[in-house]
C-alpha positions in Angstrom: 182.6 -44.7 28.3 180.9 -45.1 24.6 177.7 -46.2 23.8 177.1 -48.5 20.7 173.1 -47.3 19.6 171.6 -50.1 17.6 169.4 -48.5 15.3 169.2 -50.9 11.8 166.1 -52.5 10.7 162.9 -51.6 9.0 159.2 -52.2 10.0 156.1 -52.1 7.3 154.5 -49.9 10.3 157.2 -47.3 10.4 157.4 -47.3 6.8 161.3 -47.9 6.8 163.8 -47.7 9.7 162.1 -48.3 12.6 165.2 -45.5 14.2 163.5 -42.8 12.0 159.8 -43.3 13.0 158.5 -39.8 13.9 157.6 -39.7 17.6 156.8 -36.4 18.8 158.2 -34.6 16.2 161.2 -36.3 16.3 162.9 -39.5 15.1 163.0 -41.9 17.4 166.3 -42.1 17.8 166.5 -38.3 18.5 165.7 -39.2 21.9 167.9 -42.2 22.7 170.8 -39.7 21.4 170.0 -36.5 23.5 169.8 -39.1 26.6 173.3 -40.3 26.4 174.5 -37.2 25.2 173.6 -35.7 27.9 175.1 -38.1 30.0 178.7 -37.8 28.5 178.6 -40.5 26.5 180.4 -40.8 23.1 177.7 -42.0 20.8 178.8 -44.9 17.9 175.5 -45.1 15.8 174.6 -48.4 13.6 172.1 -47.9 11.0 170.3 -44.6 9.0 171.2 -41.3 10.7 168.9 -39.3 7.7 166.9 -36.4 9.9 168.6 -36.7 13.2 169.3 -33.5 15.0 171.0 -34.6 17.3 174.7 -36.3 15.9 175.9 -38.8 16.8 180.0 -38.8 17.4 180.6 -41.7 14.3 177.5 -43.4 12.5 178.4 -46.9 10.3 175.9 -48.7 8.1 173.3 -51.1 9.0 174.5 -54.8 8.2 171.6 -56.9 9.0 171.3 -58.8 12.0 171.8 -56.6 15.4 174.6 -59.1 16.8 176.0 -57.9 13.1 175.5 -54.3 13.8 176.9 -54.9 17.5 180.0 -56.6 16.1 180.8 -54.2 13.8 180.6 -51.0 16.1 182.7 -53.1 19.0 185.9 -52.0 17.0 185.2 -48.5 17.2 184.8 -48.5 20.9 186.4 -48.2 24.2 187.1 -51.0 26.4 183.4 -50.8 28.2 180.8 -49.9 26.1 176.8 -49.2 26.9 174.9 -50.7 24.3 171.4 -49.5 23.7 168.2 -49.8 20.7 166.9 -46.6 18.9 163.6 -46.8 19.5 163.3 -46.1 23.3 161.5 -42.8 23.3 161.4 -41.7 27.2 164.9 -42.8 28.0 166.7 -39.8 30.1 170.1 -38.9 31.1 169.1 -39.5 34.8 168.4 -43.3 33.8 171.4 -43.8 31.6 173.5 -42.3 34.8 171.9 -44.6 36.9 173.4 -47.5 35.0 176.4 -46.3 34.7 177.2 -45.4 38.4 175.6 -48.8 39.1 178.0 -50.9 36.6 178.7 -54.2 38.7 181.5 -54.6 36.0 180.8 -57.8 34.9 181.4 -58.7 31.3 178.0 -58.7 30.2 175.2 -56.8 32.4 171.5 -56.8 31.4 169.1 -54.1 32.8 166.1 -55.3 34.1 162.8 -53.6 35.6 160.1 -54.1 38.3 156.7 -54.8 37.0 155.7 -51.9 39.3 158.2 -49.5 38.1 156.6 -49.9 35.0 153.1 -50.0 36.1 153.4 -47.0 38.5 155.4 -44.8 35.2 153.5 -46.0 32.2 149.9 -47.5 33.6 148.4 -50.0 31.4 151.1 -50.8 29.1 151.9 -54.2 28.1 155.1 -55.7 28.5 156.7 -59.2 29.0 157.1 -60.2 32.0 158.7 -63.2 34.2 158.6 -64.1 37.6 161.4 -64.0 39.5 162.3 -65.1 43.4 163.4 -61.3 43.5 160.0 -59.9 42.1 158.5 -59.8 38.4 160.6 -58.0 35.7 160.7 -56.4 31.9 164.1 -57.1 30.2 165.9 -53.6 29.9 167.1 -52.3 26.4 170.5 -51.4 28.1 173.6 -53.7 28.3 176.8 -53.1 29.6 180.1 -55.1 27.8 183.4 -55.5 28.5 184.4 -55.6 24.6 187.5 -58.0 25.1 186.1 -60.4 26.8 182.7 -60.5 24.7 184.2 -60.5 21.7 185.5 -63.8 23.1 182.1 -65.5 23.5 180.5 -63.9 20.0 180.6 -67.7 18.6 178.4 -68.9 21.4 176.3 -65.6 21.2 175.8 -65.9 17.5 174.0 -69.3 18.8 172.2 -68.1 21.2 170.5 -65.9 18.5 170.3 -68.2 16.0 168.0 -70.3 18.2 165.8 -67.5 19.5 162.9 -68.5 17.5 163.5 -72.1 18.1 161.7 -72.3 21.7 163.0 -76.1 21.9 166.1 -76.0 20.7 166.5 -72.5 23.2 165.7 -74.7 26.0 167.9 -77.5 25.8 170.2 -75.3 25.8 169.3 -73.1 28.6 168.4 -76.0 30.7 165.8 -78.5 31.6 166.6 -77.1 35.2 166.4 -73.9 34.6 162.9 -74.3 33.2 161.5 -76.5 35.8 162.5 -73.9 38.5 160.8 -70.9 36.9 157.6 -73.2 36.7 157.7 -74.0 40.4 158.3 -69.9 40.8 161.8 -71.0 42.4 164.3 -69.1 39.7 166.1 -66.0 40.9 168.7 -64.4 39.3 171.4 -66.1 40.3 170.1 -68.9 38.7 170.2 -67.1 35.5 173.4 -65.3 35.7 174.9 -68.8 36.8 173.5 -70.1 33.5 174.3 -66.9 31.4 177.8 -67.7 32.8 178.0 -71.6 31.9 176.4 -70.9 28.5 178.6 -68.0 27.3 181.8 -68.3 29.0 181.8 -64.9 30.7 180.5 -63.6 33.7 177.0 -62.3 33.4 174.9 -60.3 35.7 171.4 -58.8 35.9 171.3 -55.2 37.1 167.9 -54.2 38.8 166.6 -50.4 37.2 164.1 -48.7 38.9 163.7 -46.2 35.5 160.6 -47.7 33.4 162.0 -45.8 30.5 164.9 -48.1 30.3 162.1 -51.3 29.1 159.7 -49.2 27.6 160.5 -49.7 23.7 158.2 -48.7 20.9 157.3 -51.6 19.2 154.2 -50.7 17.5 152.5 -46.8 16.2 150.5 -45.0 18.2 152.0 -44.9 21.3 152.1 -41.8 22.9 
């Protein structure tokens, strides 16, 4: 399998890519790559590769957005394709192995991680959380594609995007039901991958990660 590593953007806090921030004497995306090289993985990289000791196997410029980025690596890949961001400090091979040997082969999965996973690894951090039937997650920065059959539902992706700082426009199209049941604590993940499913066109499922590393992404300095 490849793995697509998203690693275009800047932040005023890193003081350019966010990929290159130095973490630990490192770049960040240093330790995304040594995680998934270590797990076999041939690594397509999306953004500046400036300072990286570990290489990627192809690296293609940033084009903006990161469905742009996404879209423009999906050519250079194999059939199924790990997708993951740059700045994910503590990922490890054993994690990236775990999703892999887990792959429910759907056309779109998205990693997702226990609260307490998270609380028992990295004490005191805060993440985002929602509260499922199934327990309370963190969205993981891993994804799993078939690339044929996602490139078929970019159009309705590109929406999905488009709307994600439109909270009302987001929720009429996710559903009035949908939001109802997560106030009355009665959504579970087959709710969501039903809706994923009706939304996109594809099937869609959620894959449970025990590894805290996989939702832990550095999104400001300072964290050590």
């Amino acid at each position: 399998m490849d793995a697509i590593v998203l690693a275009g953007g800047k932040e005023a806090w890193a003081r350019g890519p966010k990929a290159l921030y130095p973490y630990r004497g490192r770049p960040l995306a240093d330790w995304v790559l040594s995680a998934l090289k270590g797990a076999g993985l041939r690594v397509v990289y999306v953004g500046e590769d400036r300072g990286l000791s570990v290489r990627p196997d192809l690296v293609l410029p940033d084009t903006g957005g990161i469905l742009e980025n996404l879209v423009s690596a999906l050519p250079h890949t194999q059939s199924r394709v790990l997708v993951c961001t740059a700045d994910l400090p503590y990922l490890t091979r054993e994690a990236v192995e775990f999703v892999l040997g887990q792959d429910p082969k759907a056309a779109l999965v998205y990693t997702i991680v226990p609260k307490e996973a998270v609380e028992a690894q990295f004490p005191g951090s805060k993440r985002t959380y929602a509260r499922l039937r199934e327990g309370v997650f963190t969205g993981g920065n891993l994804l799993l594609l078939d690339r044929g059959l996602f490139e078929k539902a970019l159009p309705l992706a590109k929406k999905v995007v488009a709307l994600r700082k439109k909270p009302l426009a987001l929720a009429r199209l996710v559903g009035l039901d949908i939001l109802v049941l997560y106030l009355l604590g009665r959504l579970s993940l087959g709710h969501l991958e039903a809706r994923a499913q009706r939304i996109l066109g594809l099937e869609a499922r959620a894959l449970i990660v025990p590894y805290a590393e996989v939702g832990m992404d550095l999104d400001r300095p300072g964290v050590s």
